[in-house]
C-alpha positions in Angstrom: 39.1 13.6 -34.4 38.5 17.5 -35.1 36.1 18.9 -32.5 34.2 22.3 -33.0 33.1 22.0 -37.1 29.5 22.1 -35.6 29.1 25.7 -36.7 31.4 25.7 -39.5 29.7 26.9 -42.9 29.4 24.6 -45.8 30.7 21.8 -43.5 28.9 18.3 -45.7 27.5 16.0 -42.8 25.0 13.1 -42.8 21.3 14.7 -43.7 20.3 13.4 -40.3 22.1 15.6 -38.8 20.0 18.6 -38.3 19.2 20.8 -35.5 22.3 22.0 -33.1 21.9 18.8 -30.6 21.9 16.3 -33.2 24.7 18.5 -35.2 26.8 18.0 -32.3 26.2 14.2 -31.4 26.7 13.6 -35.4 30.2 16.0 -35.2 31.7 14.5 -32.0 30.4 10.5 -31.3 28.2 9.3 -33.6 30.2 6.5 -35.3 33.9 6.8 -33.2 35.1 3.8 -32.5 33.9 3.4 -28.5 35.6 0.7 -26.0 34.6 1.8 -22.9 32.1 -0.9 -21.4 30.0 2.4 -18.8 29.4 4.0 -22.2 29.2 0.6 -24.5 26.6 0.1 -21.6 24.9 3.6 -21.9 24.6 3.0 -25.7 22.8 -0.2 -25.8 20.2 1.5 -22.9 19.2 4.7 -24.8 18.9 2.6 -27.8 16.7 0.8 -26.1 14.7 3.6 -24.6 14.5 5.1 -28.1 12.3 2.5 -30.0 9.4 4.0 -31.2 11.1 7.5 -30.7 13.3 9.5 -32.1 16.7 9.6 -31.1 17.0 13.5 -30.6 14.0 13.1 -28.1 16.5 10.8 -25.9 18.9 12.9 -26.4 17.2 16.2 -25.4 16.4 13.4 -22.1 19.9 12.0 -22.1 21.2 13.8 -19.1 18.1 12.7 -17.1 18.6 9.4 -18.1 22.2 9.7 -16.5 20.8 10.8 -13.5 18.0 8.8 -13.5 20.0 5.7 -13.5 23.2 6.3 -11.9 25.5 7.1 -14.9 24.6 3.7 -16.2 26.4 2.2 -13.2 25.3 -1.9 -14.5 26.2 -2.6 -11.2 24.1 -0.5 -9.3 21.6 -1.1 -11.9 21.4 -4.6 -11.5 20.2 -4.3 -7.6 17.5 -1.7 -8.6 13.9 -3.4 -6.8 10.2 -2.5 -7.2 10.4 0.4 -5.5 13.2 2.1 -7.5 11.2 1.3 -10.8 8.2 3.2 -9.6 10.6 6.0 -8.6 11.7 6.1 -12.4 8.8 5.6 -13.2 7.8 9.0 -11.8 10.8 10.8 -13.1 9.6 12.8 -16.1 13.1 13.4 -17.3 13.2 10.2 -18.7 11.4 8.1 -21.3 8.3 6.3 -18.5 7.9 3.4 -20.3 7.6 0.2 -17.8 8.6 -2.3 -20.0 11.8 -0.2 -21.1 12.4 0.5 -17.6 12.3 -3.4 -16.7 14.5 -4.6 -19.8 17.3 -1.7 -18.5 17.6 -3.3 -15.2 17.3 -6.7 -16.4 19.9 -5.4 -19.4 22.3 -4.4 -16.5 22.3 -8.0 -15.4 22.9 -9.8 -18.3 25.7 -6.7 -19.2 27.3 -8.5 -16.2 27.3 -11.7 -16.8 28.3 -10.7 -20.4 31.8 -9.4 -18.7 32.4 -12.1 -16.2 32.1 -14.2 -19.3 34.1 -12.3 -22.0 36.6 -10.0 -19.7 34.1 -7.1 -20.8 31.2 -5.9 -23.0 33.8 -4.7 -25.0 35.6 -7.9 -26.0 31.9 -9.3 -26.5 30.8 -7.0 -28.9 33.7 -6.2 -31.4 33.7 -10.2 -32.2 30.7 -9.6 -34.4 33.0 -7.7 -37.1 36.2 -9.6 -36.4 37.6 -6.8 -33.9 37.8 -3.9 -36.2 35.0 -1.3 -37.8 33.5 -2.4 -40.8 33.3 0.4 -43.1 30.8 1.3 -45.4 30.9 3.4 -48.1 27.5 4.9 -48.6 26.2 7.8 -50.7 22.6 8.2 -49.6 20.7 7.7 -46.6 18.4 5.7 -48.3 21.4 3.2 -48.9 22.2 2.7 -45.3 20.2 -0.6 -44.1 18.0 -1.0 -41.2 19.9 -4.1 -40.1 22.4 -6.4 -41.1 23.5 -9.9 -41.1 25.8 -8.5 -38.0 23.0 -7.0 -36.5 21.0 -10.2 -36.7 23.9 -12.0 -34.9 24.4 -9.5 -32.1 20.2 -9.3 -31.7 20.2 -13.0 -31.3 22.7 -13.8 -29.4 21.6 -10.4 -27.1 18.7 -12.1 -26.4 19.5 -15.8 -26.0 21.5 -14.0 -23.0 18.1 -12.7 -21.5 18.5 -8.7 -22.5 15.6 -7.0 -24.0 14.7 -4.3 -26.4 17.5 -5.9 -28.6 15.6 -6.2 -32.0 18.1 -6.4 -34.7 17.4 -2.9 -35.7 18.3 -1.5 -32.3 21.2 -3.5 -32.3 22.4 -2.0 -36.2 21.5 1.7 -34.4 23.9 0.4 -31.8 26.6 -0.8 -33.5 26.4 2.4 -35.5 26.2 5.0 -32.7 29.6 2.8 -30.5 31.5 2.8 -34.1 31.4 -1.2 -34.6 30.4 0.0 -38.5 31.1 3.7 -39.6 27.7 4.2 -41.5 28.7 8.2 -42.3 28.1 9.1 -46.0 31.1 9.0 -48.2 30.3 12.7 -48.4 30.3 13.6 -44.9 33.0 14.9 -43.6 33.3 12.6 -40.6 33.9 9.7 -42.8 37.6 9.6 -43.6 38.1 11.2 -40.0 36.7 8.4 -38.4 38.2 6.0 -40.9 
């Protein structure tokens, strides 16, 4: 993966990609294969958060989120009470949205029982396209989907496990952001990189 294009001049990227924080994200994560479950686990929580939003909001708060919640420790997450939910819910770093705050600690516990299940979150969630990215081969945002047959599966089988905030087109945003599909434009340089 090349690193540092951000500022590079003529550099093709996806169109969504458009002020300096969401250049970045775009240039150096957006659509890389990910396997770690803390970050898998991170992911599927700011996705969360985001519905409704716009993802360069939670990622202007995305830092305060990490502090906010223990660097999305599902652990430690999973033992948060009433009182640590007002706490958060007083913390204006983050997105203060009770019902979001609820389905992330209530997401930590079912992340849990999700690993002592599967091994980890990450053997869980790559069974949905057979192990391996699925690559798409897309010229136009207006091409790229708001969900999928995968996403559908993941988003059902999500909740049927008791998470929340796991509509299927949070789940496609997922699965996008952690690599599962690589959703950059043919055009984009970040396509054949990530491959």
């Amino acid at each position: 993966m090349r690193i540092g294009r951000t500022h590079e001049a003529g550099v093709r990227r996806c169109g969504w990609a458009r002020t300096e924080l969401s250049i970045a994200y775009h240039d150096m994560e957006w659509g890389v294969p990910l396997h770690d479950d803390r970050a898998l686990f991170e992911f599927l929580i700011l996705e969360g958060a985001q519905a409704g939003l716009s993802w360069e909001t939670i990622l202007k708060k995305r830092d305060n989120f990490r502090r906010a919640f223990g660097n999305f420790d599902a652990r430690a997450m999973a033992a948060y009470d009433g009182r640590k939910v007002n706490a958060l819910l007083n913390d204006p770093g983050i997105i203060r949205n009770r019902l979001k705050i609820v389905a992330a600690i209530q997401n930590a516990r079912s992340f849990l029982a999700v690993q002592r299940e599967f091994g980890s979150f990450d053997a869980y969630l790559w069974r949905f396209v057979g192990g391996r990215p699925k690559r798409n081969a897309r010229r136009t945002l207006g091409r790229i989907p708001d969900r999928t047959p995968e996403s559908d599966a993941l988003s059902a089988d999500l909740s049927r496990r008791g998470f929340k905030f796991v509509g299927s087109t949070i789940c496609y945003a997922f699965m996008q952001a952690v690599g599962v599909v690589n959703d950059h434009l043919v055009t984009c340089f970040r396509y054949e990189e990530i491959g």
